[in-house]
C-alpha positions as a Python dict, from the first residue, in 0.01 Angstrom:
ca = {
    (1, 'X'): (0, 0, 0),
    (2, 'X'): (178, -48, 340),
    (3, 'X'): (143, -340, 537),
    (4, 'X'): (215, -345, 910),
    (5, 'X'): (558, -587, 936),
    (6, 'X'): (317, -845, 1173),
    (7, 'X'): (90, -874, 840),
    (8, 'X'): (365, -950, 600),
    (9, 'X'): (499, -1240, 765),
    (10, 'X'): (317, -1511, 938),
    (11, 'X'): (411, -1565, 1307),
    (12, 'X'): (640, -1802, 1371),
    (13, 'X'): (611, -2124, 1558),
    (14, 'X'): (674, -2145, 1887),
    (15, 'X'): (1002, -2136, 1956),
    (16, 'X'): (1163, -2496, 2105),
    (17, 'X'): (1328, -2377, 2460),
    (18, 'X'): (1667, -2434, 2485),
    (19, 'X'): (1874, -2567, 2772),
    (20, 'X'): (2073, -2320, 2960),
    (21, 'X'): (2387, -2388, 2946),
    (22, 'X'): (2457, -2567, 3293),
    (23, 'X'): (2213, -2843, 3228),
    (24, 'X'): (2303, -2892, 2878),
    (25, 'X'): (2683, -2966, 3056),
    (26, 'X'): (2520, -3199, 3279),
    (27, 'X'): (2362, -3396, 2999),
    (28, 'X'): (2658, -3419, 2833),
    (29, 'X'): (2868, -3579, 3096),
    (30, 'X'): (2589, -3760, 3202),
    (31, 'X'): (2593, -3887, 2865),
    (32, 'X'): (2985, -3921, 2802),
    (33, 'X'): (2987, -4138, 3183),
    (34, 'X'): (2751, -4350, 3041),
    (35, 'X'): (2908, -4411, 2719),
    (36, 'X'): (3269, -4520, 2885),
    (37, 'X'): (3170, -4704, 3159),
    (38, 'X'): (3191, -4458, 3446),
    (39, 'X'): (2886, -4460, 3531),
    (40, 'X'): (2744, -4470, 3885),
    (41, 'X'): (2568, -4795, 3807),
    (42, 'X'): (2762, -5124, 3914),
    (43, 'X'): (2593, -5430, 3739),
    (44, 'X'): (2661, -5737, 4021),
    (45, 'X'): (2677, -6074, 3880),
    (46, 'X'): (2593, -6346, 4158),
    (47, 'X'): (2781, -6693, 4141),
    (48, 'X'): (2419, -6858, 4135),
    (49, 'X'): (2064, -6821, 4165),
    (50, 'X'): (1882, -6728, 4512),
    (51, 'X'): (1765, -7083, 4500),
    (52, 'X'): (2139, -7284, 4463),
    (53, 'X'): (2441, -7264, 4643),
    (54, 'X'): (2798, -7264, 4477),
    (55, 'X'): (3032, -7582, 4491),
    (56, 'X'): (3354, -7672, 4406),
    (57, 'X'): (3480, -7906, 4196),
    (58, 'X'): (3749, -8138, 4371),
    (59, 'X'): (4087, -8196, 4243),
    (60, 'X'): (3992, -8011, 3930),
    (61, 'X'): (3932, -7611, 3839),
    (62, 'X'): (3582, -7504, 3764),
    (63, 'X'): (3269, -7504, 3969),
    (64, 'X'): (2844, -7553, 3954),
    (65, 'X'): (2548, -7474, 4168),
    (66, 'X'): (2343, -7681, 4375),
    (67, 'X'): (1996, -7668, 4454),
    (68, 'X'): (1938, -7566, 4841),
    (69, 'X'): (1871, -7843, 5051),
    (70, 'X'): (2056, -8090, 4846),
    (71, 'X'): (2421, -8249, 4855),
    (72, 'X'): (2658, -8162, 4556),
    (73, 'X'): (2709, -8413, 4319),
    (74, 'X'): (3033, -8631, 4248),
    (75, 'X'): (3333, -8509, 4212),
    (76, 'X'): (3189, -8146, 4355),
    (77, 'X'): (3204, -7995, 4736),
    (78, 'X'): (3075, -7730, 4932),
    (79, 'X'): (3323, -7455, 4938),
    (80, 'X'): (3499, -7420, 5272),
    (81, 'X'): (3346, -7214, 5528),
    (82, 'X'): (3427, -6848, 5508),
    (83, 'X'): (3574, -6871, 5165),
    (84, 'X'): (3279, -6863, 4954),
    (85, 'X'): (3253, -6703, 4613),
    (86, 'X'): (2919, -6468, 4586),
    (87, 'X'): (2998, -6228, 4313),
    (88, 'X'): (3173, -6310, 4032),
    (89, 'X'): (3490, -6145, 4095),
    (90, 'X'): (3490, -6140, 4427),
    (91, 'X'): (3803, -6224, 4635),
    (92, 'X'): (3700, -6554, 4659),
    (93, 'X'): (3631, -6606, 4324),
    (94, 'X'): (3964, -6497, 4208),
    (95, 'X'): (4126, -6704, 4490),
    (96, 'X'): (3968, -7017, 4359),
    (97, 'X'): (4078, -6931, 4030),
    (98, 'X'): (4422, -7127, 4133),
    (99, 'X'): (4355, -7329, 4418),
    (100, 'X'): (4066, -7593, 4451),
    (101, 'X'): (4034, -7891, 4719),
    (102, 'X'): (4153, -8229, 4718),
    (103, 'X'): (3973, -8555, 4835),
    (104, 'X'): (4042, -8537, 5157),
    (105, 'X'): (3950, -8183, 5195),
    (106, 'X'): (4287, -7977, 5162),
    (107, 'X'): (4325, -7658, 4963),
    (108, 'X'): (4590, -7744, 4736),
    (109, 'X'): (4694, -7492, 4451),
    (110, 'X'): (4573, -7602, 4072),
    (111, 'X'): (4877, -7750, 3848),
    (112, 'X'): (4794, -7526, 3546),
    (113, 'X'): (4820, -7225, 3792),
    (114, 'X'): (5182, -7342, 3936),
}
């Protein structure tokens, strides 16, 4: 006996759409951007919290944060005006990389970085 060709095979599922073709580019640089780093996200790492203030520590490399509203400890000063670090790597905080201050207040350049 014939059978119509609908009856001899159940329908199939519905079908998962596909991308067309444009997006499915998109996704994949999207995805290969991501994946190396060239992404349009820039993740910003600040010297110190909202709450502190960066110092420096004298006659030595290295620095801390200070709470605001209070004095930094010994052996550590305030930066010098203009010349604070806020990002780590920032131009300041690749200039103090070699240089810090001395007691009396001087920028002098670090011995290891001579």
């Amino acid at each position: 006996m014939f059978k119509p060709r609908s009856a001899r095979r159940p329908a199939p599922a519905a079908r998962p759409r596909r991308l067309p073709g444009v997006t499915a580019v998109l996704v994949g640089a999207a995805a290969v951007a991501g994946l190396t780093g060239c992404s349009a996200f820039e993740i910003r790492e600040e010297m110190c919290m909202s709450t502190e203030y960066p110092v420096l520590a004298v006659n030595s490399s290295g620095s801390d944060c200070v709470r605001k509203g209070e004095e930094p400890g010994e052996g550590y000063a305030r930066y010098p005006e203009g010349k604070v670090p806020e990002v780590v790597g920032d131009k300041w905080d690749v200039y103090w990389d070699t240089r810090t201050l001395d007691e009396n207040g001087n920028i002098v350049r670090l011995p290891e970085a001579q």
